[in-house]
C-alpha positions as CSV (number, residue, x, y, z in Angstrom):
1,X,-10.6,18.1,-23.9
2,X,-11.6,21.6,-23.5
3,X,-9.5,24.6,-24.9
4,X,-8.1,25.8,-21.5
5,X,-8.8,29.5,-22.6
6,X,-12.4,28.9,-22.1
7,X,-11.9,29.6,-18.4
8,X,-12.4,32.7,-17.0
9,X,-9.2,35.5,-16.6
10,X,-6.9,32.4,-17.7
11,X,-5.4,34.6,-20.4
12,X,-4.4,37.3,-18.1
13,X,-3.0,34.6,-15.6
14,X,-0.7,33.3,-18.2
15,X,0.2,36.9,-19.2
16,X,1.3,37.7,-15.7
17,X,3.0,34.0,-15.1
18,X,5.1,34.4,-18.7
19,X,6.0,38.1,-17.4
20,X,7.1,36.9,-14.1
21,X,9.0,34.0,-16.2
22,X,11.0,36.8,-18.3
23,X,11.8,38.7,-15.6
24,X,12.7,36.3,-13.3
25,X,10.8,36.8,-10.8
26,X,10.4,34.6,-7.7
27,X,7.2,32.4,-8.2
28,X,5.9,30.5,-5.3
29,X,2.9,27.7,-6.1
30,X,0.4,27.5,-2.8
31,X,-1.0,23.8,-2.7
32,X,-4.0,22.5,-0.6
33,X,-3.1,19.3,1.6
34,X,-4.8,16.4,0.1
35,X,-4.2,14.1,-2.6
36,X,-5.6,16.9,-5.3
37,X,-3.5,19.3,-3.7
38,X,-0.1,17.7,-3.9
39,X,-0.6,16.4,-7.7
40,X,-2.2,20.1,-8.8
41,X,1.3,21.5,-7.2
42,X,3.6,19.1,-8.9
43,X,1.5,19.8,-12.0
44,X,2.5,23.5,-12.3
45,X,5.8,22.9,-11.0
46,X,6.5,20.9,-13.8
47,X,5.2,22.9,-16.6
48,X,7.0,26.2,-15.7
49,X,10.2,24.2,-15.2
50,X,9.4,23.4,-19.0
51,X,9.2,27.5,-19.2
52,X,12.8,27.5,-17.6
53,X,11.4,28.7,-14.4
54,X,12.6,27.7,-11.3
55,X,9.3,27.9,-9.0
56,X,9.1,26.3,-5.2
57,X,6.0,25.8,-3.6
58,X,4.6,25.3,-0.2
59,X,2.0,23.1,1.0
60,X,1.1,24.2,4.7
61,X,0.4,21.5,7.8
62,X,-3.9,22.4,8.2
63,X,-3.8,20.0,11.0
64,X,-1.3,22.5,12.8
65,X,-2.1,25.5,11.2
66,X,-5.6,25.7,10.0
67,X,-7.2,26.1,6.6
68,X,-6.2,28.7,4.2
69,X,-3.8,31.3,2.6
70,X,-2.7,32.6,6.3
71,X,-0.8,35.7,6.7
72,X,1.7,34.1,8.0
73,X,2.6,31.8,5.0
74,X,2.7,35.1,3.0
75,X,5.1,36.7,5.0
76,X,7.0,34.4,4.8
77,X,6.8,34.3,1.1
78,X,7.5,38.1,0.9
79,X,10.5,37.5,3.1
80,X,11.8,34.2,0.6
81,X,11.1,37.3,-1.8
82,X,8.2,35.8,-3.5
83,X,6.8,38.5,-5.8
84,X,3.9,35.7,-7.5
85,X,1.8,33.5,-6.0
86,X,-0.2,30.6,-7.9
87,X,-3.0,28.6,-5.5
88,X,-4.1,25.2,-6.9
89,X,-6.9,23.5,-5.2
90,X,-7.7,26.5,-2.5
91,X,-8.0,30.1,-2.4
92,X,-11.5,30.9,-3.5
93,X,-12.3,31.9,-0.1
94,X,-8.8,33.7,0.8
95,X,-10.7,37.2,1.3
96,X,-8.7,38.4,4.3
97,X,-5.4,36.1,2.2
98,X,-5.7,37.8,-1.1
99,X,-6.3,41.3,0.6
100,X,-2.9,40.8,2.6
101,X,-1.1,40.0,-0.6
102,X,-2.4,42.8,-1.8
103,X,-1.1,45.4,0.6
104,X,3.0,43.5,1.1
105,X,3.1,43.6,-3.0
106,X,2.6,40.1,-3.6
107,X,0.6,39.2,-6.7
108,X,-1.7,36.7,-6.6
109,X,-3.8,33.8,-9.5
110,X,-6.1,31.7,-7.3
111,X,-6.5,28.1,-9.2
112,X,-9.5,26.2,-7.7
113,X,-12.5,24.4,-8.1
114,X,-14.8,24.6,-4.6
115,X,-17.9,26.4,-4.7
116,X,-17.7,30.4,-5.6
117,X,-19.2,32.6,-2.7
118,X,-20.8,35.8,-3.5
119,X,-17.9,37.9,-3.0
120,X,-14.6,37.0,-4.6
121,X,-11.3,37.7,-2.8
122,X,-9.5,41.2,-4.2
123,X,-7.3,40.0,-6.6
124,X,-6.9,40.6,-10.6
125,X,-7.0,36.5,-11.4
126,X,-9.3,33.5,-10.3
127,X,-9.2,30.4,-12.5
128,X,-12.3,28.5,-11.1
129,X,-15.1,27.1,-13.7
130,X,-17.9,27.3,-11.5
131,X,-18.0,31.1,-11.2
132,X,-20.5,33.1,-12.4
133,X,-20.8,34.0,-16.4
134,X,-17.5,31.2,-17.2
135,X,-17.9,29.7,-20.2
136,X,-15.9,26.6,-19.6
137,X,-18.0,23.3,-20.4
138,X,-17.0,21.0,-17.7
139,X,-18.0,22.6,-14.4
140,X,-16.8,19.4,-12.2
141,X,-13.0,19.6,-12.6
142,X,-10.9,18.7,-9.5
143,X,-8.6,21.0,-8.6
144,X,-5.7,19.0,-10.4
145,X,-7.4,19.3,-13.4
146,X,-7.7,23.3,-13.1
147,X,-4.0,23.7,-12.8
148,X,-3.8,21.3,-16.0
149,X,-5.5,23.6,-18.1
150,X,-3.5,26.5,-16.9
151,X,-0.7,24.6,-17.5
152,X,-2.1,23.5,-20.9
153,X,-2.2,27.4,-21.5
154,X,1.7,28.2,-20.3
155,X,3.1,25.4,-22.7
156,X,3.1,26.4,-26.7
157,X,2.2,23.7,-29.1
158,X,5.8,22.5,-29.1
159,X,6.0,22.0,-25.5
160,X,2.6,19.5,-25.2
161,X,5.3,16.3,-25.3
162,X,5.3,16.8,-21.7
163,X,1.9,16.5,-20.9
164,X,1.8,13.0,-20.5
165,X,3.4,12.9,-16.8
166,X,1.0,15.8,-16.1
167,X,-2.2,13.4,-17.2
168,X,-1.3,10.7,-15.1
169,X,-1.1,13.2,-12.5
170,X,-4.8,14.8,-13.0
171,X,-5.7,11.3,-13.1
172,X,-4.9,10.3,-10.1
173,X,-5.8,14.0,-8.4
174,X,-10.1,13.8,-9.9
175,X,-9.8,10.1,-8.8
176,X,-9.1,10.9,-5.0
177,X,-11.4,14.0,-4.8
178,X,-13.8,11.7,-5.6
179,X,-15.0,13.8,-8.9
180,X,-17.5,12.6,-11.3
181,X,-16.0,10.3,-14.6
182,X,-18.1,11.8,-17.0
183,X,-17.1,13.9,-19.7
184,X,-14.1,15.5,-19.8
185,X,-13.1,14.2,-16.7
186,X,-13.2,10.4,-17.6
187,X,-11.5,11.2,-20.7
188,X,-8.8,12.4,-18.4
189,X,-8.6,9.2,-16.4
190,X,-8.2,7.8,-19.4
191,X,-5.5,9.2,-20.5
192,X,-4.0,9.6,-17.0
193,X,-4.3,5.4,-16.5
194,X,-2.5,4.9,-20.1
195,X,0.2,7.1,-19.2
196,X,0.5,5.2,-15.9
197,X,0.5,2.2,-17.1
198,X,3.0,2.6,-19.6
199,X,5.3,4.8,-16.9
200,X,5.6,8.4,-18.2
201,X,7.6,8.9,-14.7
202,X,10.0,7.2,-12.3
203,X,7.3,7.5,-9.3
204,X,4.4,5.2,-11.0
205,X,7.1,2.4,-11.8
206,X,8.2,2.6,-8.5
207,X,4.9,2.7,-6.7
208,X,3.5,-0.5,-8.6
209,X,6.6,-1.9,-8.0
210,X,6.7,-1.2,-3.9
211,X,3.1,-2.1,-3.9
212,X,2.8,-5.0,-5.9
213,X,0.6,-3.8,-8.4
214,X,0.9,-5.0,-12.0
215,X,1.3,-1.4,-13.8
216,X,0.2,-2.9,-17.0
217,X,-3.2,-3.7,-15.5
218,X,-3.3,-0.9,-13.3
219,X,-6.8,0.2,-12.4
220,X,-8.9,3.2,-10.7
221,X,-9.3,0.6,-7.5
222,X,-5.9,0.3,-7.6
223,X,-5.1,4.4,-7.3
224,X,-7.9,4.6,-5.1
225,X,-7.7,1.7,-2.8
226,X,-3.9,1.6,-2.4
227,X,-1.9,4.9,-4.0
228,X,-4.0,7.2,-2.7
229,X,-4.4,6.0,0.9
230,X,0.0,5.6,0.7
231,X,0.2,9.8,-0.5
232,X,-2.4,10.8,2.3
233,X,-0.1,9.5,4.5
234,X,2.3,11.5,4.2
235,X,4.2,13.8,5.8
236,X,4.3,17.9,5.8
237,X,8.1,19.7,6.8
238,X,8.3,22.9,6.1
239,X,5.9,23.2,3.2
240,X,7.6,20.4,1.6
241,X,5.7,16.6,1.3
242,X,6.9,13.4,0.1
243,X,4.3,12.7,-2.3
244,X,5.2,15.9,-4.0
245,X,8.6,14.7,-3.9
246,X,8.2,11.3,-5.6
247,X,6.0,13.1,-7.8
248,X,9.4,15.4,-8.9
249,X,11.8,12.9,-8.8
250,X,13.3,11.0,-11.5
251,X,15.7,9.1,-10.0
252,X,14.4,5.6,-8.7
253,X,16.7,5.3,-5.7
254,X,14.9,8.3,-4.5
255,X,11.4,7.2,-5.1
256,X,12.5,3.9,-3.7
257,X,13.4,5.6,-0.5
258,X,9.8,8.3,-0.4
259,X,7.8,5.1,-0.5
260,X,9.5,3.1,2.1
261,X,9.4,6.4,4.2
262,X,5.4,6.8,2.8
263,X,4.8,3.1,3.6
264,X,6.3,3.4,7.3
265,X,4.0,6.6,8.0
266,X,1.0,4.8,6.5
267,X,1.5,2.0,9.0
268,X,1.1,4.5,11.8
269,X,-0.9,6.6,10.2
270,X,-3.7,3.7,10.0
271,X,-2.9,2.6,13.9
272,X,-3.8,6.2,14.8
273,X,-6.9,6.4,12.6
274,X,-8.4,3.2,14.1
275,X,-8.2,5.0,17.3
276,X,-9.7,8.3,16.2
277,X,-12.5,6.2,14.9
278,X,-13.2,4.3,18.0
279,X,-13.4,7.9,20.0
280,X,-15.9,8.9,17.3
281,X,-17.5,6.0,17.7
282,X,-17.7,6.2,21.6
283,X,-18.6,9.7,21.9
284,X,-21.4,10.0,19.4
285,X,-22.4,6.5,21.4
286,X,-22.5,8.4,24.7
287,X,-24.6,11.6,22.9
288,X,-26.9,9.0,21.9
289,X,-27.3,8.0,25.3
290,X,-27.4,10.9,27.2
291,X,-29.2,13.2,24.9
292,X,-31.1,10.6,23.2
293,X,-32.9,13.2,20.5
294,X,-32.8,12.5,16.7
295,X,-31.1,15.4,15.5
296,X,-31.0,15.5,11.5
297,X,-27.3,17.0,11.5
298,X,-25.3,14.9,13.9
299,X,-22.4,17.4,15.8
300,X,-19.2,14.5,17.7
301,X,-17.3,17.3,19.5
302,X,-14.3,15.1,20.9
303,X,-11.0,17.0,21.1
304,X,-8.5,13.8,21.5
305,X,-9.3,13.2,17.9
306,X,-6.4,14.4,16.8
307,X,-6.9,17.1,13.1
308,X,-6.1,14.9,10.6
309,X,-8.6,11.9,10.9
310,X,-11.3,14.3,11.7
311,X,-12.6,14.1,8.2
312,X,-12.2,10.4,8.6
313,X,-14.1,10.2,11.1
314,X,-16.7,12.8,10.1
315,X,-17.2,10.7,6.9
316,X,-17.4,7.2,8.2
317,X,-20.0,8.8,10.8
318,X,-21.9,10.3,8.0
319,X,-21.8,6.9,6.1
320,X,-22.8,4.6,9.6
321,X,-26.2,7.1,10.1
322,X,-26.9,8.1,6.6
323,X,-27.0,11.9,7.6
324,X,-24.5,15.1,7.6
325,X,-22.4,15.0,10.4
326,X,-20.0,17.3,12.0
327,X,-17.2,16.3,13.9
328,X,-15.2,18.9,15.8
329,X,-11.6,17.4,17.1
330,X,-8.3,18.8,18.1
331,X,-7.6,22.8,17.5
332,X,-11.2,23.4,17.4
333,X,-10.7,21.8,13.7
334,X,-14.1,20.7,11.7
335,X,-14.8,18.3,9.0
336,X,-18.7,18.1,7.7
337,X,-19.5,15.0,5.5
338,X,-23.2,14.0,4.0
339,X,-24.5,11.5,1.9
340,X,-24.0,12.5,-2.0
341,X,-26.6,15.2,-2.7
342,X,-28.7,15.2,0.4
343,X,-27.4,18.4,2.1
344,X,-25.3,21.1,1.2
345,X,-23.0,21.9,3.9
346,X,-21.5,25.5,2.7
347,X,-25.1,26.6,3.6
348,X,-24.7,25.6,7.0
349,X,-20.9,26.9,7.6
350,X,-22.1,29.7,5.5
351,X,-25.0,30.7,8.3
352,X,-22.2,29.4,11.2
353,X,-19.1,31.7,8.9
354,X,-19.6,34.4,12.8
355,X,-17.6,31.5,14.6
356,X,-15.2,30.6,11.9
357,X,-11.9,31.4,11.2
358,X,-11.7,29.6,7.9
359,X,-14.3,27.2,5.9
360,X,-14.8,25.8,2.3
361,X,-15.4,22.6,0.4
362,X,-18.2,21.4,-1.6
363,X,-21.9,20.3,-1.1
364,X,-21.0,17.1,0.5
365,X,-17.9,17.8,2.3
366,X,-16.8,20.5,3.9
367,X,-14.0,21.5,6.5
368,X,-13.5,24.6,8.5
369,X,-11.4,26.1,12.1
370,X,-13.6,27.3,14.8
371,X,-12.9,30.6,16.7
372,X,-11.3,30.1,19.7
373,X,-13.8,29.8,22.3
374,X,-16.6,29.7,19.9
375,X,-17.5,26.2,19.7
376,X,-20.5,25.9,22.3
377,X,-21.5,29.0,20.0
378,X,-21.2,27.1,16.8
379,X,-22.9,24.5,17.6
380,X,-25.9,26.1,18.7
381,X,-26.4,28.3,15.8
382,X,-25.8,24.5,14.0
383,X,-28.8,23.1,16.1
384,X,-30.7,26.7,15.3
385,X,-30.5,26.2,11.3
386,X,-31.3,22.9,11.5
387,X,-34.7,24.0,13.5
388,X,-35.3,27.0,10.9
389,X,-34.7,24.5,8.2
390,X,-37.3,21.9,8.8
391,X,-36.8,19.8,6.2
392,X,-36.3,16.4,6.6
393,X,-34.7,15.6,3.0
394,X,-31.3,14.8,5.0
395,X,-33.0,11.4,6.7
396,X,-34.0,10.4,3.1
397,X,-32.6,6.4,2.8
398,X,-30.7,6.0,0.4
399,X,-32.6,3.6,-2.3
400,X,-31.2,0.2,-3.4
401,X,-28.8,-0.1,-6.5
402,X,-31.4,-1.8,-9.0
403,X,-30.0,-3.8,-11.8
404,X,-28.8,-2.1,-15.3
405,X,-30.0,-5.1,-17.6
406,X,-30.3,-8.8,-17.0
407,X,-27.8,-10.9,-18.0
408,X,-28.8,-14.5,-19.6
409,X,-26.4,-18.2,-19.1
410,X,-26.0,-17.6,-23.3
411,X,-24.1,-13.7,-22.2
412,X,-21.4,-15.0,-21.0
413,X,-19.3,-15.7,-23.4
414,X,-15.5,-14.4,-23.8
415,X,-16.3,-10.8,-25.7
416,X,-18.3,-9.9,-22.3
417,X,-15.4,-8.7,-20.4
418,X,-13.8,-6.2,-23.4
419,X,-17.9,-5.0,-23.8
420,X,-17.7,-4.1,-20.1
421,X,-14.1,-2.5,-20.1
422,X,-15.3,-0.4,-22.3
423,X,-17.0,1.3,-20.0
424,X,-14.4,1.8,-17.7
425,X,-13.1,3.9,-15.7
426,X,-15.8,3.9,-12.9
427,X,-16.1,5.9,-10.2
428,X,-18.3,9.2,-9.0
429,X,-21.3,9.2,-11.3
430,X,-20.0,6.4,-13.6
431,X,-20.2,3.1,-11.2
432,X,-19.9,-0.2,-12.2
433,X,-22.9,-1.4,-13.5
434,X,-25.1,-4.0,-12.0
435,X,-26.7,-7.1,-13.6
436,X,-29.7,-9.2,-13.1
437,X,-29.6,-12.8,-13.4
438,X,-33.1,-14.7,-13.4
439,X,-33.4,-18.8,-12.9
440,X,-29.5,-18.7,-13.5
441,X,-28.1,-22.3,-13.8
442,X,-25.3,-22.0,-11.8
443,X,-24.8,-25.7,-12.8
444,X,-21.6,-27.7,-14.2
445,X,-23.2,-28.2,-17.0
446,X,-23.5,-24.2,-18.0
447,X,-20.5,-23.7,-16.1
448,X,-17.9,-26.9,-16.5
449,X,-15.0,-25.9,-14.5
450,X,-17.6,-24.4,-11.8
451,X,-16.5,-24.7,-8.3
452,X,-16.6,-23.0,-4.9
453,X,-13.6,-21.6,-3.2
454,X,-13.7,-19.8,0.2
455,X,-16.5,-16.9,-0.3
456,X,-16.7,-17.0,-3.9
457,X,-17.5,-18.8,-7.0
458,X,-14.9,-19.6,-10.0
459,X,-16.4,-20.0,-13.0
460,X,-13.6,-20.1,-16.1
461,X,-12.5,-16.7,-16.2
462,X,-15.4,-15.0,-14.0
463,X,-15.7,-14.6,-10.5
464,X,-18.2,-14.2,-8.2
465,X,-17.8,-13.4,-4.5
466,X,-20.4,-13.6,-1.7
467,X,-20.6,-13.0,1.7
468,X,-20.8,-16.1,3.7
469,X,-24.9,-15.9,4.7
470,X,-25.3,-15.8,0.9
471,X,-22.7,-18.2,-0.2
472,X,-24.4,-20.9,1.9
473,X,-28.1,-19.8,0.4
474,X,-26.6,-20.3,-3.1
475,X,-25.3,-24.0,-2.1
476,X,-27.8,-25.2,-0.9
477,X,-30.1,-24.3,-4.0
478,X,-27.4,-25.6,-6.2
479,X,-27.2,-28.7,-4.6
480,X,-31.2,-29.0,-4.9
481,X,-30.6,-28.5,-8.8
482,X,-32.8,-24.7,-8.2
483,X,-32.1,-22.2,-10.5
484,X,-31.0,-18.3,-8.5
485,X,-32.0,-14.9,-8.9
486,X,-29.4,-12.6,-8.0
487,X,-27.7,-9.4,-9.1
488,X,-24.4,-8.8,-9.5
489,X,-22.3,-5.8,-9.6
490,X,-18.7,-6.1,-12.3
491,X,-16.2,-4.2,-11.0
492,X,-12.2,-5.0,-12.4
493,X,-10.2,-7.2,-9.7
494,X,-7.4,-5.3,-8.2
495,X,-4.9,-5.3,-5.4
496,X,-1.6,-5.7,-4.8
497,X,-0.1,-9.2,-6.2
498,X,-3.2,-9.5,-8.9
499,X,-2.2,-10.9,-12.1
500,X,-5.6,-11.8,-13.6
501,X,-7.8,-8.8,-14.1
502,X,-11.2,-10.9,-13.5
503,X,-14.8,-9.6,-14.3
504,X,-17.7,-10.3,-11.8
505,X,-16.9,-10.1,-8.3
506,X,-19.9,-9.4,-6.1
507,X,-23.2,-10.9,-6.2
508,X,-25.3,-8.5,-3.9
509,X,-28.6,-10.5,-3.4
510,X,-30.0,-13.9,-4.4
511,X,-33.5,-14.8,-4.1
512,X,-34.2,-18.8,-3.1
């Protein structure tokens, strides 16, 4: 773990936070709304409660709203009589934001971790390790984890007991923004999933309780399969959101009651998704049809999609035709998503920025709120840069996972599955790794307690699940005493009412 003072103007930014602190003055902290957003909030919250500061903090409804620090949220801040404002996860493009704050006397740090433009907005701090000349060593921190380091900075030596809580919460934060587990980050997860598991906090008790999810065993599927889905889910009032909340709270009654209330809007909230989808779906069907060109940046403008599965939408899209795509819904609200590395979408909102309110994001995924009346305008200038580009790197395919090593009959003995824990966590840039097995005897003999169960194997403590087409290739060279080639991909069994935390659960291919 880095010394947080490596970052950029982060000793001036805890200057002017311990000032406001001894002066008492009115802090307000400004989170983005997304997974990384509510757990970077609830971060700082907590460590300048440990200062003895009594901050609130606002989270605005984009889907309502639009992107961004809006004038509007900062006068009402002036009129709460805010005198400090902290951003965590958002604000590196706040130009006309940070000017405003500016000029009503509100002071401003910006905490995030998108990608820097060329001009910074006006204001004294920006904590962001991807600008220019920072020294900080890990440039691919979530958001989350920026507001950890300031908040490793506010809190002396003496105070650090309470950074437990505030790992699991950086944890789970890089885990939803999909960040890379490499360096400093995985050590994080680490550190976040032990705190988890041995429940630094009321909420993470209470959440693998309400979702039947053995905390002890609790794993970066589980967060990102089930927690995270639950938090997005969630509803905004006011500025204030439940996952925040349960993130605060210490009594169980009360988290009991968030989750219920969390699980109830995730029951809609997935009914209303399936919907959005199947309007993506249909309208980028009928532009198929009637247009029938093979644009390399796909635009879906549907407006009954309502704002918040747009990005959904956009990403499932992107996933379905393997190239960036743009879907513009409700309030003239737009989500980008690409394949990993294979387009960088600020460049294209950067050349569309004429006919945009707001934008940011990263290289893969990107969000912004058209001008009114602008979107016939946008899109054009989208189908221009695509023409003046001429590239086709965005129809690339995307090659097949090949195998990490090959695995023999003698491997699998009971010391496999700690060697392969310890490379957990997996996720962005760290997956699970995949094995080769060549002429494996898949036999009772190598395997005595072998048998098959409905789309999968059980083999002692391993498991191997197939799809069905694959399932019935592997019987019937079984049965015919052939040996298999396949490769198989170990990934740590999760989900709600697991108790055994098997090791090999997806065989990808077999060869007869």
């Amino acid at each position: 773990m880095h010394d947080p003072f490596l970052l950029d103007q982060m000793e001036p930014a805890v200057d002017r936070i311990r000032q406001a602190a001894a002066q008492k003055e009115s802090i307000r902290i400004f989170g983005d709304t997304d997974v990384d957003g509510f757990t970077a909030t609830a971060i700082l919250l907590k460590a300048l409660r440990g200062l003895r500061v009594r901050p609130d903090y606002f989270i605005p409804d984009r889907f309502k709203e639009g992107y961004g620090l809006r004038r509007g949220y900062l006068d009402k801040a002036r009129s709460d009589g805010v005198s400090l404002m902290v951003t965590v996860d958002t604000g590196i493009r706040a130009w006309d934001g940070a000017k405003y704050a500016r000029e009503i006397g509100i002071d401003l740090i910006i905490t995030d971790h998108h990608i820097v433009p060329e001009e910074l907005p006006q204001t004294d701090w920006i904590i962001n390790p991807l600008k220019r000349d920072c020294p900080y060593p890990s440039k691919n921190l979530a958001g989350v984890a920026v507001a950890l380091k300031l908040a490793e900075a506010l809190l002396s030596q003496s105070d650090r007991d309470c950074l437990q809580p505030l790992y699991a919460l950086a944890a789970l934060g890089t885990i939803s923004d999909k960040m890379p587990l490499i360096g400093e980050n995985r050590l994080l997860v680490l550190l976040g999933l032990s705190a988890m598991r041995t429940g630094v906090s009321v909420c993470w008790e209470m959440l693998c309780q309400q979702m039947q999810i053995d905390q002890s065993r609790l794993t970066v599927d589980d967060l990102r399969t089930h927690i995270v889905p639950l938090l997005t889910s969630g509803r905004v009032s006011d500025g204030r959101q439940d996952a925040v909340e349960l993130f605060l709270t210490e009594d169980k009654k009360e988290a009991r009651r968030l989750i219920s209330r969390l699980k109830k809007d995730l029951h809609v909230f997935q009914s209303q998704r399936r919907l959005a989808w199947q309007k993506a779906k249909n309208r980028y069907a009928s532009i198929q049809k009637s247009d029938g060109s093979d644009h390399e940046i796909v635009v879906v403008h549907e407006e009954k999609i309502p704002s918040r599965f747009i990005g959904f939408c956009a990403s499932k899209l992107s996933q379905m035709v393997k190239r960036p795509v743009l879907v513009i819904g409700d309030g003239q609200v737009c989500e980008a998503r690409a394949p990993a590395d294979s387009f960088n979408l600020l460049n294209l909102l950067d050349a569309c920025q004429q006919f945009l309110s707001t934008y940011g994001g990263h290289r893969p995924a990107a969000g912004c709120t058209i001008k009114p009346g602008n979107v016939n305008e946008f899109i054009e200038n989208i189908r221009s840069f695509e023409t003046k580009s001429a590239s086709r790197s965005t129809k690339k395919k995307i090659p097949p996972a090949k195998a990490n090593c090959q695995l023999t009959a003698s491997d699998f003995r009971p010391e496999l599955r700690s060697y392969l824990r310890q490379l957990e966590p997996f996720g962005m840039a760290n997956p699970p790794p995949i094995f080769l097995l060549h002429d494996f005897p898949f036999t009772s003999h190598q395997f005595p307690d072998l048998k098959i169960e409905k789309k999968k194997l059980v083999a002692g403590s391993y498991c191997f699940y197939l799809e069905a087409d694959l399932l019935m290739r592997f019987i019937k060279a079984s049965s015919q005493g052939r040996q298999v080639d396949c490769t198989i991909r170990y990934r740590p069994q999760s989900g709600p009412g697991q108790k055994e935390n098997r090791t090999l659960n997806l065989i990808s291919s077999i060869c007869d």
